[in-house]
N, CA, C and O of each residue as an XYZ file, in Angstrom:
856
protein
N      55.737    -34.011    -38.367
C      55.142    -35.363    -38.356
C      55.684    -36.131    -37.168
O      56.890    -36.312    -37.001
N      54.852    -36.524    -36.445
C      54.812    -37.629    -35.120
C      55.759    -38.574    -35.777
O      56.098    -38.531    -36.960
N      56.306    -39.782    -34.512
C      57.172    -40.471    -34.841
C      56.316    -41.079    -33.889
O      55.865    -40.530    -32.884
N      56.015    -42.857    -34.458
C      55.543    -44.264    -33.544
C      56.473    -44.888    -32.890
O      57.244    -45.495    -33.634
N      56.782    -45.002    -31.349
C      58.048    -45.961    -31.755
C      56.622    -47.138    -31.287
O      55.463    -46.987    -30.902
N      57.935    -48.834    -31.729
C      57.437    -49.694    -31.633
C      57.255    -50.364    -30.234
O      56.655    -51.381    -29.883
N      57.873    -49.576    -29.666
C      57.621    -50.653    -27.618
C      57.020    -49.770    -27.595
O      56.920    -48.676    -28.151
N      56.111    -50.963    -26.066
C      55.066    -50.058    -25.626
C      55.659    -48.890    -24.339
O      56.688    -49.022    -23.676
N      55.059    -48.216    -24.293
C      54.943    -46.928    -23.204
C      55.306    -48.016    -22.000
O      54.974    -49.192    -22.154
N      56.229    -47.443    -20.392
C      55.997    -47.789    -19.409
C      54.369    -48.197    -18.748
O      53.791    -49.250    -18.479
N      54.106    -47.061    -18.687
C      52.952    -47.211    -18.101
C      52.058    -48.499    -18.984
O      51.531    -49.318    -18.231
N      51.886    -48.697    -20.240
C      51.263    -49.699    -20.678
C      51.552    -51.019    -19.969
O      50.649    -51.570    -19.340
N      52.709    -51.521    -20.042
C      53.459    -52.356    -19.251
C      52.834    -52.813    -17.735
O      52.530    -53.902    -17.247
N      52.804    -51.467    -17.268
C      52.365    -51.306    -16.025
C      51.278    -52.100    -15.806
O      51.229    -53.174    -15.207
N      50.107    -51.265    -16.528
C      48.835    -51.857    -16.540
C      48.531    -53.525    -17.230
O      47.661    -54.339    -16.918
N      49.307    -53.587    -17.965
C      49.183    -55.304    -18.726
C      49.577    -56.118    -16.922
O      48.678    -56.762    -16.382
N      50.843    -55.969    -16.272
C      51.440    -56.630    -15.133
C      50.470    -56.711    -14.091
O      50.214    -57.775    -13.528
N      49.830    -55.447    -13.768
C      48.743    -55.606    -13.319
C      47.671    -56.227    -13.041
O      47.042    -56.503    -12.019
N      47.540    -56.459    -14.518
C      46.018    -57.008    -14.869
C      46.504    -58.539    -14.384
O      46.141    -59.295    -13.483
N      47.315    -58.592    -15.237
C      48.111    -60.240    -15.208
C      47.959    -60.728    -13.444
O      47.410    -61.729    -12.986
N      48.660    -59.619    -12.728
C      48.648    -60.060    -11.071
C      47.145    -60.176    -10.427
O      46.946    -60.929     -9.473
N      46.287    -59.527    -10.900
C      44.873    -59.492    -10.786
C      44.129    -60.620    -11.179
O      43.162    -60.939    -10.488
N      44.495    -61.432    -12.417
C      44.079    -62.472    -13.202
C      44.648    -63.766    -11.711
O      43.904    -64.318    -10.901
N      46.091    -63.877    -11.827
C      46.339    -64.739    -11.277
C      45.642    -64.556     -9.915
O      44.885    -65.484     -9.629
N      45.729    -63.609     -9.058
C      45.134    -64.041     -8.130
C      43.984    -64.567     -7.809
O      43.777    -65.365     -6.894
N      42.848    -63.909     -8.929
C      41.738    -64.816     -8.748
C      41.583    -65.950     -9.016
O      40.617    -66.629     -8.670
N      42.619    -66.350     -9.743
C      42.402    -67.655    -10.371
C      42.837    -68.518     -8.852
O      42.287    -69.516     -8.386
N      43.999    -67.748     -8.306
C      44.406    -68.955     -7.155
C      43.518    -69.109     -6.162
O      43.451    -70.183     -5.563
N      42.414    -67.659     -5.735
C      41.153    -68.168     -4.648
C      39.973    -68.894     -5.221
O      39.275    -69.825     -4.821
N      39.991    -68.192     -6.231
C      38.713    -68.679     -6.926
C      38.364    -70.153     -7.524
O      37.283    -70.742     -7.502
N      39.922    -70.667     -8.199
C      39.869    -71.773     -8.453
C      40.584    -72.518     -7.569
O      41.720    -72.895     -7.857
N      40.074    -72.779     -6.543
C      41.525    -73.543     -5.404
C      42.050    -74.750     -6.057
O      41.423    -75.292     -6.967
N      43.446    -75.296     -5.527
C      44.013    -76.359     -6.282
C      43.497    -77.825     -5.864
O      43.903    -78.868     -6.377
N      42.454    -77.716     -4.760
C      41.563    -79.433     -5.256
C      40.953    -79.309     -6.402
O      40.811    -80.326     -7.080
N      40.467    -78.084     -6.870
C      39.539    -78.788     -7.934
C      40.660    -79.043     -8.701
O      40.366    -80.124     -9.212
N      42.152    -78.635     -9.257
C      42.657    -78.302    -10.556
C      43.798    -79.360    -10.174
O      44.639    -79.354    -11.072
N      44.108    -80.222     -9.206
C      45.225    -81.189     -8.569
C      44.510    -82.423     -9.857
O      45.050    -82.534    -10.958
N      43.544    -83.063     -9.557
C      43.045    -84.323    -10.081
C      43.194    -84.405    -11.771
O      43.809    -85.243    -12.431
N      42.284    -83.045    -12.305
C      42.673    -82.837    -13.886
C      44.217    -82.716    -13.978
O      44.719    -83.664    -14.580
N      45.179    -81.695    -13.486
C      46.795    -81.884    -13.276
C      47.148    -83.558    -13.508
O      47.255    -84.084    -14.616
N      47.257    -84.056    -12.570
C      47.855    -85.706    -12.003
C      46.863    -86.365    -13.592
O      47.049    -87.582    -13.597
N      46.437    -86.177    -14.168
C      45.720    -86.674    -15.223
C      46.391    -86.672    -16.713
O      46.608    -87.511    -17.587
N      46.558    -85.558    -16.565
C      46.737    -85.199    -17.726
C      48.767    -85.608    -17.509
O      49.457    -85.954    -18.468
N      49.204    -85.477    -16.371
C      50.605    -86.371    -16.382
C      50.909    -87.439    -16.143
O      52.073    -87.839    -16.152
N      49.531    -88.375    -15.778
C      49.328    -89.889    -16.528
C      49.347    -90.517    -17.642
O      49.606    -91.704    -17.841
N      48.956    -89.375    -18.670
C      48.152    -89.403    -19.809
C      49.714    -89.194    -20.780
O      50.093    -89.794    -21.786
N      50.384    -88.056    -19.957
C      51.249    -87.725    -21.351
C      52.929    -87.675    -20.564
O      53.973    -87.199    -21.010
N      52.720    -88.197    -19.576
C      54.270    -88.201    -19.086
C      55.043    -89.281    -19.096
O      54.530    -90.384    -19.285
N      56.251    -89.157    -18.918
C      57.427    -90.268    -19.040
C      57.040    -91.504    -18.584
O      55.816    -91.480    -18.706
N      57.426    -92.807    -18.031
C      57.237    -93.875    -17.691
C      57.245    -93.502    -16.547
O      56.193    -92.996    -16.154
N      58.331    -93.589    -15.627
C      58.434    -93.030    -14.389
C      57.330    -92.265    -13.756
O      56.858    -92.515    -12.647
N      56.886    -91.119    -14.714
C      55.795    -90.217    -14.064
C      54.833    -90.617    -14.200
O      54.237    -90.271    -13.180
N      53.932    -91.363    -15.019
C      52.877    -91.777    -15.378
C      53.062    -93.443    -14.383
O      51.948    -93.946    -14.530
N      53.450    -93.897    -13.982
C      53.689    -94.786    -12.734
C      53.260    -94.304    -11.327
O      52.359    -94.733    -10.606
N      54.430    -92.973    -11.063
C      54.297    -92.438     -9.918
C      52.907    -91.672     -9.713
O      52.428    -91.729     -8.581
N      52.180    -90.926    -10.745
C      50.986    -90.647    -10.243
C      49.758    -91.495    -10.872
O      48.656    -91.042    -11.184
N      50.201    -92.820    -10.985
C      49.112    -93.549    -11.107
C      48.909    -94.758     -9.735
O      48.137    -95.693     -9.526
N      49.869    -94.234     -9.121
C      49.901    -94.928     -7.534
C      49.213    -94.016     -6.926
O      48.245    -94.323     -6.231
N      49.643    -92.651     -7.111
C      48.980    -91.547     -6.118
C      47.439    -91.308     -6.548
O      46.694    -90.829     -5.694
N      47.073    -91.527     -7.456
C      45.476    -91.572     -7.836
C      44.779    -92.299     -6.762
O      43.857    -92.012     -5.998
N      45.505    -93.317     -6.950
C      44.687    -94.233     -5.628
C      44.796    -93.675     -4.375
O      44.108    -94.327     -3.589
N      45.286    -92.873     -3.914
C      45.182    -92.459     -2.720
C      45.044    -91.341     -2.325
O      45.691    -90.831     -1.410
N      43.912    -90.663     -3.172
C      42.919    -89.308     -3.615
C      41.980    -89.324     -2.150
O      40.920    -89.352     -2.776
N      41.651    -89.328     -1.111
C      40.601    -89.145     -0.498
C      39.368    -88.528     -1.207
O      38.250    -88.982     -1.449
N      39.890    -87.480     -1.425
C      38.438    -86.700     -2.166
C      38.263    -86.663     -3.574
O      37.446    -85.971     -4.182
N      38.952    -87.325     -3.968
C      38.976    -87.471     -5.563
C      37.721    -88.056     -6.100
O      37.454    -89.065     -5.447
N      36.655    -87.776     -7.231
C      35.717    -87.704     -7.368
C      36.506    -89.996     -7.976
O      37.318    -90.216     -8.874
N      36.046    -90.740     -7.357
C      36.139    -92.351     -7.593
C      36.030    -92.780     -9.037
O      36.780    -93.541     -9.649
N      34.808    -92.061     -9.524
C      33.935    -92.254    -11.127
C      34.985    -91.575    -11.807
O      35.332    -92.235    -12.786
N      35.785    -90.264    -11.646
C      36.649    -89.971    -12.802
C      38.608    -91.014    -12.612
O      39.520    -91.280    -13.396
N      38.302    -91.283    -10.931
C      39.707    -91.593    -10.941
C      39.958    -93.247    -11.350
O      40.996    -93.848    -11.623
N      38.359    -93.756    -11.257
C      39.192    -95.213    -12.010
C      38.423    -94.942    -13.688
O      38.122    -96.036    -14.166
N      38.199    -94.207    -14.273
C      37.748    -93.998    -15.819
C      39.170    -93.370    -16.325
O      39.169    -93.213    -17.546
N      40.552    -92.917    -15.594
C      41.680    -92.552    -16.011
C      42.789    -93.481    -15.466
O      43.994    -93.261    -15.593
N      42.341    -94.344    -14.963
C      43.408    -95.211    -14.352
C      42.942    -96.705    -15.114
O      43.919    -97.438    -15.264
N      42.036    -97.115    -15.469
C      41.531    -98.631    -16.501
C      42.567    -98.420    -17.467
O      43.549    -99.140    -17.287
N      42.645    -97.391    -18.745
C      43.466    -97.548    -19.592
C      44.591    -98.242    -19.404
O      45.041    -99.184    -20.056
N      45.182    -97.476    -18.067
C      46.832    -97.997    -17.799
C      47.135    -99.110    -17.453
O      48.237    -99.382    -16.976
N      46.116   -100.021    -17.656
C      46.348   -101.601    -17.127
C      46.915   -102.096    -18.296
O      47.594   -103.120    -18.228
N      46.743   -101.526    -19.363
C      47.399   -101.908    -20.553
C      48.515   -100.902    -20.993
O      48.925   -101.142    -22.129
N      49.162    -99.737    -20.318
C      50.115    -99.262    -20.573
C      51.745   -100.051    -21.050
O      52.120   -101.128    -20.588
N      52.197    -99.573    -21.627
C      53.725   -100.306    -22.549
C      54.540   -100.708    -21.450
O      55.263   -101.698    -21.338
N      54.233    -99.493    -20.417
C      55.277    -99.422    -19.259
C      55.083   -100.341    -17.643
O      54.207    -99.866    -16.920
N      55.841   -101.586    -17.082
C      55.074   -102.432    -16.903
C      54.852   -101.740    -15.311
O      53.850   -101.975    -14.635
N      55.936   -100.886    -14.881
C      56.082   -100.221    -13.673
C      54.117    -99.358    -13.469
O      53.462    -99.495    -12.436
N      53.672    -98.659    -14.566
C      52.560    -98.563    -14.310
C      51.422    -99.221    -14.803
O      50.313    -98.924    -14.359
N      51.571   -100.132    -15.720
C      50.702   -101.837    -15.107
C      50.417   -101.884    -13.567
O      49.329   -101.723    -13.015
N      51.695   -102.154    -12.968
C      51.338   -102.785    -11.674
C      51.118   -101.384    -10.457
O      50.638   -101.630     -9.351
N      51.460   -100.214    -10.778
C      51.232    -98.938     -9.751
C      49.125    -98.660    -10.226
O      48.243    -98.565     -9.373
N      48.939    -98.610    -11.522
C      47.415    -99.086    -11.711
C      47.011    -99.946    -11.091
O      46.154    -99.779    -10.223
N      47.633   -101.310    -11.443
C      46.385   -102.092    -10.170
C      46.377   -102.005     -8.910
O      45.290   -102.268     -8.396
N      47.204   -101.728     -8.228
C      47.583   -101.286     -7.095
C      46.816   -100.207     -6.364
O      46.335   -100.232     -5.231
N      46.817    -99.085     -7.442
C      45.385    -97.657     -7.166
C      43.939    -98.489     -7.415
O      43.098    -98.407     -6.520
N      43.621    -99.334     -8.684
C      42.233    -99.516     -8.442
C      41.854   -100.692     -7.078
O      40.836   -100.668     -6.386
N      42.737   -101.441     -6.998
C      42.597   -102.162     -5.454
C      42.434   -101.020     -4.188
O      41.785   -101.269     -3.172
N      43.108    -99.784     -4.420
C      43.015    -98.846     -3.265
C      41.553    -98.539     -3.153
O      41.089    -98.430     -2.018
N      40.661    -98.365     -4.342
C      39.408    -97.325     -4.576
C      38.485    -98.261     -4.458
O      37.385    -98.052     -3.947
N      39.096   -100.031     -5.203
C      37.923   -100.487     -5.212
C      36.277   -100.409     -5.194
O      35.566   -100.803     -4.270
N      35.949    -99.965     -6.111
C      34.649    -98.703     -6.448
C      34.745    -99.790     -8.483
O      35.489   -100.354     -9.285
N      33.092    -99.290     -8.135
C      32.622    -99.619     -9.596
C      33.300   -101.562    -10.050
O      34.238   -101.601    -10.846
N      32.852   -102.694     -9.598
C      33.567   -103.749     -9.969
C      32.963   -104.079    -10.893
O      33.137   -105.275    -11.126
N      32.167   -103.490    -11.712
C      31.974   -104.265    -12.993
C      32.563   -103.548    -14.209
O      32.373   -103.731    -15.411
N      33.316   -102.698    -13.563
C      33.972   -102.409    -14.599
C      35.839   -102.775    -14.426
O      36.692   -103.060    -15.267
N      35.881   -102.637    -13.290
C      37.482   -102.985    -12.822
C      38.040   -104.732    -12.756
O      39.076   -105.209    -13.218
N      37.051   -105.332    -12.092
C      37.270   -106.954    -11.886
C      37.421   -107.397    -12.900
O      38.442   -108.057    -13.095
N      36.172   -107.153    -14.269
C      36.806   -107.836    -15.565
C      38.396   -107.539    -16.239
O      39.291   -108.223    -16.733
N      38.108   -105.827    -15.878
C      39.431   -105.649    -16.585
C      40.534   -106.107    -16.025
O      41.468   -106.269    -16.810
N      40.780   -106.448    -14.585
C      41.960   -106.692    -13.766
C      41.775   -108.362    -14.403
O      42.859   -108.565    -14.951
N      41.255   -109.122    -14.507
C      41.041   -110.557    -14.876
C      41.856   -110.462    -16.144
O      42.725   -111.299    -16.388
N      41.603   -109.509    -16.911
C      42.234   -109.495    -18.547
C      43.490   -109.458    -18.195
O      44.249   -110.323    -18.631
N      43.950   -108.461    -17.347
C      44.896   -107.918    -17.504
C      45.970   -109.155    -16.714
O      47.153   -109.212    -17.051
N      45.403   -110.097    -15.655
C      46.290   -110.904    -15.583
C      46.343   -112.117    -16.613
O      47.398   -112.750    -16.566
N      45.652   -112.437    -17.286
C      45.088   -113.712    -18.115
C      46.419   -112.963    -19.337
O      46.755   -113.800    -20.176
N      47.001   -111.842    -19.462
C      47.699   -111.550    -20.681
C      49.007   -110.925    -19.994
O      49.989   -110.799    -20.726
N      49.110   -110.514    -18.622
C      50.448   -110.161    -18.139
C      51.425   -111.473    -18.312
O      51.237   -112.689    -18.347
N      52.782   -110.435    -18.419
C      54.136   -111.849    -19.239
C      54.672   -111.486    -18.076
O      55.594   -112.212    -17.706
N      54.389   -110.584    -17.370
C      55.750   -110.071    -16.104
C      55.523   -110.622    -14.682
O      55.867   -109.768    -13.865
N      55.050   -111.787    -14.076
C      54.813   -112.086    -13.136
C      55.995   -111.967    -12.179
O      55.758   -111.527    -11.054
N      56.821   -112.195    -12.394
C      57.684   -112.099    -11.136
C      58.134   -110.356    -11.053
O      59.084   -110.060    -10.327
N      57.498   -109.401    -11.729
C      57.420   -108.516    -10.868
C      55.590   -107.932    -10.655
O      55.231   -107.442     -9.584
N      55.037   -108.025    -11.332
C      53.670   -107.031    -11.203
C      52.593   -107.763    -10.688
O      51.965   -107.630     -9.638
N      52.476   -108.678    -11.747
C      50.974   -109.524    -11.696
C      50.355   -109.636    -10.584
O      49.232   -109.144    -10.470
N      51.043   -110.396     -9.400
C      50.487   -110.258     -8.362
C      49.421   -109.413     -7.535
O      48.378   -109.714     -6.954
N      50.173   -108.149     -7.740
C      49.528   -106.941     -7.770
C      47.827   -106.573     -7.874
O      47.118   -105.915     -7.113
N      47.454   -107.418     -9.374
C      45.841   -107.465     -9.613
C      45.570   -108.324     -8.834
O      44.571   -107.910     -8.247
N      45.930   -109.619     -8.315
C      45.534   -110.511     -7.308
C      44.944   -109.981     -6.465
O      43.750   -109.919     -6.173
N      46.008   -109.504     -5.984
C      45.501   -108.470     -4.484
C      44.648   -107.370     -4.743
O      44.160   -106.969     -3.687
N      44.209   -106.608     -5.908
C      43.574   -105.720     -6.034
C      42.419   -106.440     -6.318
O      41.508   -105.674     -6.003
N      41.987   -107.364     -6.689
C      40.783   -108.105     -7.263
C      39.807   -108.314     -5.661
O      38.648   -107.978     -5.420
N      41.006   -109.110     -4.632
C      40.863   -109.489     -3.582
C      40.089   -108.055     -2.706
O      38.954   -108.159     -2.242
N      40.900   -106.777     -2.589
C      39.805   -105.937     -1.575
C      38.436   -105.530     -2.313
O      37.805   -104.515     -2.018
N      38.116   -106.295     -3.145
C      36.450   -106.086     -3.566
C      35.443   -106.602     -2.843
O      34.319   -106.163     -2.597
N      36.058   -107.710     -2.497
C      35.405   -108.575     -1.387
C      34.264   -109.328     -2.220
O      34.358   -110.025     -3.230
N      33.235   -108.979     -1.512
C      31.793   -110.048     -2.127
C      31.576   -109.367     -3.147
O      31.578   -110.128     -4.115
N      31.330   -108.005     -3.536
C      30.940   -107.569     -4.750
C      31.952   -108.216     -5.919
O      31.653   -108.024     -7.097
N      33.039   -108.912     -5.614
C      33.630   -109.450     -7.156
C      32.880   -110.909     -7.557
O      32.989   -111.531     -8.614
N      32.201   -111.198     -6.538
C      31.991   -112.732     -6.425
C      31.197   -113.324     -7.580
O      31.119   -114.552     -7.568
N      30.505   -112.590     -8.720
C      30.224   -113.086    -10.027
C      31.460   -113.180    -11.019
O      31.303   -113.581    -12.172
N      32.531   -112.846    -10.587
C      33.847   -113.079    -10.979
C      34.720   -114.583    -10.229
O      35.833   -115.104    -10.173
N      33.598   -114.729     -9.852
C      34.411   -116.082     -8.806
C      34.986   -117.614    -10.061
O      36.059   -118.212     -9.977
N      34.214   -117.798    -10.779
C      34.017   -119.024    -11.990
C      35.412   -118.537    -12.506
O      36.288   -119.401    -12.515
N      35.817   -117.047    -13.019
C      36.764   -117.132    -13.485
C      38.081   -117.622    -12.966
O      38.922   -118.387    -13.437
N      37.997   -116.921    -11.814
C      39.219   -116.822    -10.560
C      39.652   -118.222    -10.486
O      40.874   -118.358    -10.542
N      39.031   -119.190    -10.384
C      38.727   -120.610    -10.080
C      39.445   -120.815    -11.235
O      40.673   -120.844    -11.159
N      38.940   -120.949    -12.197
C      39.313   -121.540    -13.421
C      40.828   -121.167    -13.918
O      41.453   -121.904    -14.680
N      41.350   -119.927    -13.394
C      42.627   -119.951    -13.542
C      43.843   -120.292    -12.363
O      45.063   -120.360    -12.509
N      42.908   -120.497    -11.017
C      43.517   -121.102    -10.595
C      43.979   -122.805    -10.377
O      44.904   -123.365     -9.787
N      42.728   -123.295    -11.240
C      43.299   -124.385    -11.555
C      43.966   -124.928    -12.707
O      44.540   -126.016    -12.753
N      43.850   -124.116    -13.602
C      44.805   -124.527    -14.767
C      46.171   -123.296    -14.416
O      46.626   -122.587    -15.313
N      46.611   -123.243    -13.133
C      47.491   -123.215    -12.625
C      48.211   -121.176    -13.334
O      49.323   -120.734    -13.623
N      47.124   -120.722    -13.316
C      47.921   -119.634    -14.134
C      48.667   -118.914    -13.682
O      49.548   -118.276    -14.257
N      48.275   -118.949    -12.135
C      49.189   -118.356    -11.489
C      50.692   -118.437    -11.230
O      51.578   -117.612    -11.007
N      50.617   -119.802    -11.354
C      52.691   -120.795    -10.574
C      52.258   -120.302     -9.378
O      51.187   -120.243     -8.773
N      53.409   -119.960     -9.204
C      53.685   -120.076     -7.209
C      53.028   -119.048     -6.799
O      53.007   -119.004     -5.569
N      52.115   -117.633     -7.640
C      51.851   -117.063     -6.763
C      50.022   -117.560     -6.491
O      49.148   -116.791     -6.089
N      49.847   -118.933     -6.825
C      48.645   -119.250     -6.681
C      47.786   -119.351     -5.273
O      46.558   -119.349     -5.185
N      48.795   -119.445     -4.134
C      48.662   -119.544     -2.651
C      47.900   -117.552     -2.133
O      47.045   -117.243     -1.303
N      48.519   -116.898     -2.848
C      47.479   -115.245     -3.293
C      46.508   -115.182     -3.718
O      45.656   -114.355     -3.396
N      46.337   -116.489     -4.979
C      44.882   -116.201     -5.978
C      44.306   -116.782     -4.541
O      43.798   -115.965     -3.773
N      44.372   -118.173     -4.159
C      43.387   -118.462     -3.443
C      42.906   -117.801     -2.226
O      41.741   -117.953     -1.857
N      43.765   -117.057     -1.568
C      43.663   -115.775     -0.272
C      42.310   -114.886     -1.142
O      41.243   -114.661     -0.571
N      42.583   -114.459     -2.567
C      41.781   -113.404     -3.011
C      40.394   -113.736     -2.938
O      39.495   -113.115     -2.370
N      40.316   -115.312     -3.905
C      39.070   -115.914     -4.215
C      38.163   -116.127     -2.464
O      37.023   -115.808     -2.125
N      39.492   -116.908     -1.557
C      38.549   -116.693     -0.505
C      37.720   -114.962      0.311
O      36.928   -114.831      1.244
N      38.133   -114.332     -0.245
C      37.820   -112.648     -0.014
C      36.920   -112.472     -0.670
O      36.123   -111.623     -0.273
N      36.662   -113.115     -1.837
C      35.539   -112.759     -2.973
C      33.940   -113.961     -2.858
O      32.810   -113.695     -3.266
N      34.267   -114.862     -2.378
C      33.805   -116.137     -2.474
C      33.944   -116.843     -1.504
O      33.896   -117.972     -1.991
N      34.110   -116.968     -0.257
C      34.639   -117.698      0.955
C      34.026   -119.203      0.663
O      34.857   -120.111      0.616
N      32.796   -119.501      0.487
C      32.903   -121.261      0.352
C      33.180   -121.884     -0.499
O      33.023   -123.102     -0.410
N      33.777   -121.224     -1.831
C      34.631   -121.507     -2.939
C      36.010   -122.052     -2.617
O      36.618   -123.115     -2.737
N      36.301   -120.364     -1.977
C      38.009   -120.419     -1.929
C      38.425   -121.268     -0.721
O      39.604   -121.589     -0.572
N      37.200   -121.734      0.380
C      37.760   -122.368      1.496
C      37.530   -124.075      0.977
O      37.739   -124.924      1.843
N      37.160   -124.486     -0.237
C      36.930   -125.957     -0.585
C      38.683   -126.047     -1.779
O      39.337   -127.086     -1.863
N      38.991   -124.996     -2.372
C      39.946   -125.431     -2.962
C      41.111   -125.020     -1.858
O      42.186   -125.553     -2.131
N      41.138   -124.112     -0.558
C      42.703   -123.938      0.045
C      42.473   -125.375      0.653
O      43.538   -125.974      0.806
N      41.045   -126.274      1.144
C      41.203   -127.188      1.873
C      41.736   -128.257      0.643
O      42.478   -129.173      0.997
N      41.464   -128.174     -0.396
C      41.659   -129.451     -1.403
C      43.362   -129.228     -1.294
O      44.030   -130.115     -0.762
N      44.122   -127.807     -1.910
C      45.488   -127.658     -1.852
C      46.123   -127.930     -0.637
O      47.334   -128.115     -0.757
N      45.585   -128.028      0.726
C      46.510   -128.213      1.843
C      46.447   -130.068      1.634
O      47.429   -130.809      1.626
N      44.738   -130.551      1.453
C      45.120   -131.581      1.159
C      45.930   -132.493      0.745
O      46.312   -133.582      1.174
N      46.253   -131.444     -0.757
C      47.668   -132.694     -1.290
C      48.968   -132.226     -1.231
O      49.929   -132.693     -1.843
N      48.960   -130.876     -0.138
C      50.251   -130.816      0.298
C      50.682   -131.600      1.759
O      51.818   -131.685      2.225
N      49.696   -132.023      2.205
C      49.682   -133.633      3.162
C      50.025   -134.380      2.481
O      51.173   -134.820      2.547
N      49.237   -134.743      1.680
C      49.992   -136.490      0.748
C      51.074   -136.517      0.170
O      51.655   -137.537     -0.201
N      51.552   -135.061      0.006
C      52.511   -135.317     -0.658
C      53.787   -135.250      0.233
O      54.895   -135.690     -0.074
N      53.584   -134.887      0.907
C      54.226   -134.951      2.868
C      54.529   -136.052      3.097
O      55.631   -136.592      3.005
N      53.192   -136.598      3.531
C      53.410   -137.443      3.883
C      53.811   -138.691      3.022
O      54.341   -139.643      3.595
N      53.585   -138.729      1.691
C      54.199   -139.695      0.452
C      56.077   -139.573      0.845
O      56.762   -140.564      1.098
N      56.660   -138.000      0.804
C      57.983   -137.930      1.021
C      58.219   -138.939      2.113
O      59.081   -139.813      2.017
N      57.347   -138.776      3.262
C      57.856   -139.053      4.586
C      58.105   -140.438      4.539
O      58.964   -140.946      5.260
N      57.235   -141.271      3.528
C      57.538   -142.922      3.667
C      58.094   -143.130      3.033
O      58.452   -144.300      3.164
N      58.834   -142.316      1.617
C      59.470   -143.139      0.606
C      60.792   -142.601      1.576
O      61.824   -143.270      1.512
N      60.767   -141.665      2.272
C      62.580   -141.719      3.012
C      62.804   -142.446      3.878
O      63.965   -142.837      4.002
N      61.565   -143.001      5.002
C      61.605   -144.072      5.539
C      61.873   -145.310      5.175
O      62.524   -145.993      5.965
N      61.436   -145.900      3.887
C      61.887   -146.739      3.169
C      63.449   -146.895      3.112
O      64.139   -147.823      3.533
N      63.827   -145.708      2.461
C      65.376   -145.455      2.019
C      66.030   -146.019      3.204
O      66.741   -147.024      3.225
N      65.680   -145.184      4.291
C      66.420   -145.344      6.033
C      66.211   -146.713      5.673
O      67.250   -147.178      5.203
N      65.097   -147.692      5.716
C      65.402   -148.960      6.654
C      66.142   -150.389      5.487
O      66.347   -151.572      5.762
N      66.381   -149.620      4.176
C      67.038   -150.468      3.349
C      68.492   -150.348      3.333
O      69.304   -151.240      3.087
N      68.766   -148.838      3.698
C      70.311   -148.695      4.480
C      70.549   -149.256      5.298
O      71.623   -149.857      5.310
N      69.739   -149.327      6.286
C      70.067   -149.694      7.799
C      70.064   -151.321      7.331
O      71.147   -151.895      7.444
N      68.856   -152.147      6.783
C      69.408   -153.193      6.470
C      70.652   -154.268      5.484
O      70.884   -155.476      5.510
N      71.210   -153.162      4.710
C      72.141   -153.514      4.333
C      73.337   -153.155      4.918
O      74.317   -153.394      4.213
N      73.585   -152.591      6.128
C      73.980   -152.357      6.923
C      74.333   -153.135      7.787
O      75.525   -153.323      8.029
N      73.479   -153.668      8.345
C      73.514   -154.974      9.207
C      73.354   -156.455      8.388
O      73.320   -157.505      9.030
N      73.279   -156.440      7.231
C      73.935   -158.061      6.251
C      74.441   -157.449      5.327
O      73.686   -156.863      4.550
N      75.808   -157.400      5.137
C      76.550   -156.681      4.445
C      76.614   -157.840      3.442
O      76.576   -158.966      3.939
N      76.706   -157.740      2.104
C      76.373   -159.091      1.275
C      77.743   -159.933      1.190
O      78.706   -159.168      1.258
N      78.120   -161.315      1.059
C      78.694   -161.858      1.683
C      80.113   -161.417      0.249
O      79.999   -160.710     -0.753
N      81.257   -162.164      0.752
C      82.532   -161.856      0.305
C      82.877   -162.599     -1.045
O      83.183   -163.772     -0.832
N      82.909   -162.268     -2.261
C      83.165   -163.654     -3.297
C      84.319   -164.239     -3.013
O      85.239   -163.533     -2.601
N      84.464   -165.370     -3.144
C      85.365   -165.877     -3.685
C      86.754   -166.042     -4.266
O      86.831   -166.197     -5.485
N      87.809   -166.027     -3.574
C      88.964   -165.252     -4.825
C      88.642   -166.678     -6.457
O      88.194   -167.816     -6.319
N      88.978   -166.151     -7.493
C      89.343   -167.270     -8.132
C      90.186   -168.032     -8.336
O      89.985   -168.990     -9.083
């Protein structure tokens, strides 16, 4: 009676390694790595650390050949990611692609109308809103409206750079209204210190007189 053993024969081996080296190689001409780079960088947006899902959600944006329609339909989600580092590396890529604004401008609008992190990210959608140019400009009413109920703070001197990019006789009636009352208010400083000067200077020259001893 024959005896089975349980490993396989050399030669089996052989031929499995084979096949395997045969497999891979076609896969590496056949499937070259543009097509299989974009699904890759996707799927480690999708399921990688903070850090990584940041770092290739910057590099999305700067796909040359990356099909536009799949790379901002995987990069919208992340405007609402936990992680705020790729919040702001997302808006940053869809400002790069700027492609499709009726679907990106609203969402970049949300996404600043609810960002808490301005002094590091927010900005970020500003400027990404801004290279849309005229195609955001049915987004203009909004832009406006938060720049005057001030949503920005200090980085409002950006919103209005953007709005003028999106809207030019919009954004050039409110930078002229804001330079406006940063004149008056110039020039308001400039007379109330003038004032100050010439009430020094005149008590200066009539020094008020000496009382009296009692």
């Amino acid at each position: 009676m024959k005896s089975f053993s349980s490993k396989p024969a050399p030669r089996t081996i052989w031929c499995f390694s084979l096949v395997a080296l045969v497999v891979s190689a076609l896969l590496v001409f056949a499937v070259p790595w543009q097509r299989l780079k974009v699904p890759a960088l996707i799927l480690c947006l999708n399921h990688g650390n903070g850090y990584m899902r940041g770092t290739v959600a910057k590099y999305l944006g700067r796909i040359d050949d990356g099909d536009p329609k799949v790379l901002v339909s995987a990069l919208l989600p992340h405007l609402k990611d936990k992680n705020v580092y790729v919040r702001e590396m997302t808006a940053i890529s869809l400002g790069h692609i700027h492609q499709y604004p009726e679907q990106v401008v609203p969402a970049l609008l949300t996404y600043i109308d609810t960002e808490t992190q301005w002094e590091t990210e927010g900005l970020w959608a500003v400027y990404a809103i801004g290279t849309f140019g005229t195609n955001a400009r049915p987004w203009s009413p909004i832009l406006v409206q938060m720049i005057e109920t001030n949503r920005f703070n200090y980085w409002s001197g950006n919103a209005r750079a953007a709005l003028y990019k999106i809207d030019p006789e919009t954004g050039k009636l409110l930078i002229d209204k804001y330079n406006t009352e940063v004149s008056n208010r110039v020039a308001k400083a400039e007379l109330e210190n003038a004032e100050k000067q010439r009430r020094k200077a005149l008590a200066a020259t009539n020094p008020p007189s000496a009382k009296p001893l009692p």
